[in-house]
Phi, psi and omega in degrees: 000120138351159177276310203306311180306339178287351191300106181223149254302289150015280202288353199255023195216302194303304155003288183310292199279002178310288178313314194270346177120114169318306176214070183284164162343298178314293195284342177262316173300316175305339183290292186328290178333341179272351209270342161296311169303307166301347164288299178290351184284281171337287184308296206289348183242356191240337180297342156306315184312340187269305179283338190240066151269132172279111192301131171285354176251108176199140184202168232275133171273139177245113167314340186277358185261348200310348149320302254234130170288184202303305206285352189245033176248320195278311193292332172293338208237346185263137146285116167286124143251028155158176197300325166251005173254138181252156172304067196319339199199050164185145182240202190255157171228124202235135143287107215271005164283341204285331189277346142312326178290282186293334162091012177257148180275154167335161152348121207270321172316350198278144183307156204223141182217174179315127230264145190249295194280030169094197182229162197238131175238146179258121158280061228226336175246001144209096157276048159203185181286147189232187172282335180317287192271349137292330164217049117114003180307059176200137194081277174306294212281345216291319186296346174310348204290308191304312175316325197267316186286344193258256180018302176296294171315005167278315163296335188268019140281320193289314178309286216296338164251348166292311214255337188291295156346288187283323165326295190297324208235012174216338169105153202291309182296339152290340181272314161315314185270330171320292211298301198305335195286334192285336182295325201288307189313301191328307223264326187286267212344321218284348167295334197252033160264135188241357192223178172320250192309334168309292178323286186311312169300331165300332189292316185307282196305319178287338148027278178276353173245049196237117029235351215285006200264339193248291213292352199270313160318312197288303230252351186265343212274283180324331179281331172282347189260101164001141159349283216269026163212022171271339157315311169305267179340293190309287171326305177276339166286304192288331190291305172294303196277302175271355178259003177281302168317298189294324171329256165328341197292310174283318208254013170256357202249312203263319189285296189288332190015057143207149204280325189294312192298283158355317210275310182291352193266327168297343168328296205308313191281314169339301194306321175314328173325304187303336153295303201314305224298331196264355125257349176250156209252139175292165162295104199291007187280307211280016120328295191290311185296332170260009166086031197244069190279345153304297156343302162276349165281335154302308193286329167305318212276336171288323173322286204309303207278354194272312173309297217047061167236138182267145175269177204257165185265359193276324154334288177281314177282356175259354178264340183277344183279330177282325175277336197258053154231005182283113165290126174323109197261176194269148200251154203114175160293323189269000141310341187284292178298285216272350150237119192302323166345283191294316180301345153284311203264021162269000213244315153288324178279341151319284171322308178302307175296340161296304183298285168359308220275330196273306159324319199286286187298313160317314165273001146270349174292316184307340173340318174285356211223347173279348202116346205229172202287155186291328188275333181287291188297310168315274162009285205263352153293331198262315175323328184278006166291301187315274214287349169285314169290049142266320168280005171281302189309325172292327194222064176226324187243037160264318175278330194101183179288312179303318180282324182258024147236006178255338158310268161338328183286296172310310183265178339286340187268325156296346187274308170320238203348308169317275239283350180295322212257336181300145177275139184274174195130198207303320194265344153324278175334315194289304190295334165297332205257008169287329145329271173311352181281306218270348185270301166333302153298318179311315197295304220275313183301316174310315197300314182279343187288303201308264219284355160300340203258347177244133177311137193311337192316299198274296296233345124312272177341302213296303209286001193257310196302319173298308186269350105001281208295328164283357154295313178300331162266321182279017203265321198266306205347284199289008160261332170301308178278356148321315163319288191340339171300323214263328168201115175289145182121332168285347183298319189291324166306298185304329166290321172289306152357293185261346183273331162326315199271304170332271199306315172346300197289352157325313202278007190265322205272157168324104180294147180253328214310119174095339203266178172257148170299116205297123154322303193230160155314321184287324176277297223262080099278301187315316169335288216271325185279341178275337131015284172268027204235166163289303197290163198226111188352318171346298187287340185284320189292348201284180215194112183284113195264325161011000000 
């Protein structure tokens, strides 16, 4: 066998863009281009937490007080339950002209019963209305919060095998605007809602466009972006844009300090989807794999021309000879089921992103829950993003994938268990956003790892189906901090728990470092079997330039 014959569509496409520029003029507007996605990523999975936050000060309305202001309504009508805290949900049943008259509160002896006429919120730790303190979702009703946020997580499974499906068998780009468009309807519809369930089916459709509203860009970016700068690229589009996104989110919430408005302003970045078809370039692997080499032979040729670098023509002639011998491979999740290889270690690679998945959205939920102002505490945790890929970005393709996601995990998972045991204030929050520094690398390295490790046939499909499934584990996430009702502090054990245990299985996958995305079943065997091999990925990759 010939060398030229070992070439294949993979190594005849990495070739193309190597001649066109690793990381050209193209590939740097496609870098920008994530930053609207990477904004709606942000906004669609952390924005609910901003319409359903609950005033931690609230209490049972009495009609007889309603003259009298807030601070002396509150002091006549809350029961203490020890010095600075009162009973939410429950008042005295009091004769309330006699406590009018004197302005003192009852008996502390006096019996107490269930708030009849609703409830009064101090907006003073969310300062503005919410869906909470508009229709009354606290004490009896307080689990609607976790239950409606769990829902959404439901749609973003249901999104996430839907828009993954269709990805695969229709191409990245029509599925980019589908995922975006549901975010926008899910978020307007969610205004003109008036109870419990209208809310939750809306919550469900926008949902639905978490993750595929981000993840479907990130991955068509990555196929275009050279070996030795797709770490950079992965990092810094997650490091600026979605954690630049989790930034901005509260103080983008207390500047409208309306819950409606919010809704329409996280909306927005969404809308730039309807624009990419007419810049971002379809995926020439998912072209070529469906026989459309025309289609990929244009879209390269927009490289060449936008970069200006001319492909050599031998080149260029070797990838339309690889592609029109490339055979369709069979597509889906169930190529996944059907080779056993790939179906463990995606079966380890689940695993691993769940524990990852469950740590990141619990200890950003916790926010409400440390001691500090909520908005402060969101902030200087969602803040630790930047500087952890930075340091990811210096080691993620020295050490690899497998160590920094597995490293990072072990101290984020001991530091939570510290901090379960902390009185909350200042030094919980320090052990929390020290947590979130180290989960923070581990997430965004799995999240570039998932589609290195899977073949283009599946790398929609697969990579939808990997994050899927860790939606289907955050799904409990707002009852782990719900727990927190029940002891503070278990929410944070149970959280230590899955990530310690969770993460382990990082060191069973396949290292990418340094490697190209396997093409075929056959190149990611080579992946997984070379590992442990004298030979080297290398040989698969040469390129007859002759």
């Amino acid at each position: 066998m010939s060398k030229k014959e070992n070439v294949d569509i993979g190594t005849a496409l990495e070739a193309v863009i190597t001649s066109v520029g690793e990381l050209g003029w193209y590939q740097r507007l496609l870098f920008v281009g994530i930053l609207p996605f990477g904004f709606a990523w942000a906004f669609s999975y952390f924005g609910q937490m901003f319409i359903t936050a609950t005033p931690q000060e609230h209490w049972c309305r009495v009609p007889e007080l309603q003259s009298l202001s807030i601070e002396m309504r509150r002091l006549l009508s809350a029961p203490r339950t020890g010095d600075y805290n009162i009973d939410s949900c429950k008042t005295f049943d009091a004769n309330w002209t006699h406590v009018l008259e004197s302005l003192r509160p009852p008996d502390p002896d006096t019996p107490l019963l269930k708030c009849q006429y609703g409830w009064e919120f101090l907006f003073e730790d969310i300062p503005y209305s919410t869906i909470v303190s508009e229709r009354e979702w606290v004490c009896d009703k307080a689990n609607l919060v976790p239950w409606s946020q769990s829902i959404s997580f439901l749609g973003s499974i249901t999104g996430g095998i839907l828009c993954g499906v269709l990805a695969d068998k229709y191409g990245r780009m029509p599925v980019l605007v589908l995922s975006n468009c549901l975010g926008v309807i899910g978020n307007i519809a969610t205004i003109f809602t008036t109870d419990f369930w209208d809310f939750a089916i809306c919550r469900f459709i926008a949902g639905m466009c978490v993750d595929s509203c981000f993840i479907l860009m990130f991955i068509l970016v990555l196929e275009y972006v050279g070996t030795r700068y797709r770490t950079m690229v992965s990092n810094l589009s997650m490091a600026f844009f979605f954690g630049g996104g989790c930034i901005i989110l509260p103080w983008l919430a207390l500047w409208i300090s309306d819950w409606k408005y919010f809704m329409i302003a996280t909306s927005s970045p969404m809308l730039l989807a309807f624009l990419a078809p007419f810049v971002v370039p379809e995926s020439a692997r998912w072209l070529v794999s469906k026989g459309k080499i025309a289609r990929a032979v244009k879209v390269l040729k927009r490289f060449e021309k936008i970069n200006g670098n001319k492909i050599p023509q031998h080149i260029m002639d070797q990838f339309i000879e690889v592609a029109n011998t490339t055979k369709e491979e069979e597509k889906g999740i169930g190529l996944i089921f059907r080779t056993p290889a790939l179906r463990k270690m995606v079966i380890f690679l689940i695993i691993t992103f769940v524990a990852v998945a469950v740590m990141f959205d619990s200890i950003i939920r916790l926010s409400e829950n440390l001691g500090l102002d909520f908005f402060l505490t969101f902030t200087v945790t969602s803040a630790t993003e930047i500087p952890s890929i930075f340091v990811l970005l210096l080691l993620l393709d020295r050490l690899g994938r497998r160590w920094l996601v597995f490293v990072p995990m072990m101290a984020a998972g001991i530091l939570c268990f510290v901090t379960a045991f902390v009185p909350r204030g200042i030094t919980s929050v320090a052990l929390a956003v020290a947590a979130r520094f180290f989960n923070n690398m581990s997430y965004v390295s799995v999240i570039q790892w998932t589609p290195e490790l899977l073949p283009t046939a599946v790398r929609a499909s697969g990579a939808s189906f990997v994050h899927i499934s860790a939606f289907a584990a955050v799904l409990v996430t707002p009852f782990i901090v719900y727990s927190d009702r029940a002891w503070e502090g278990l929410s944070l054990i149970i959280v230590a728990v899955i990530g310690l245990s969770g993460a382990s299985l990082a060191l069973v996958l396949p290292e990418t470092k340094g490697r190209r995305m396997p093409q075929t079943v056959e190149e990611w065997e080579a992946l997984a079997n070379k590992q442990h091999s004298k030979k080297d990925i290398a040989s698969v990759e040469y390129i007859d330039t002759s």
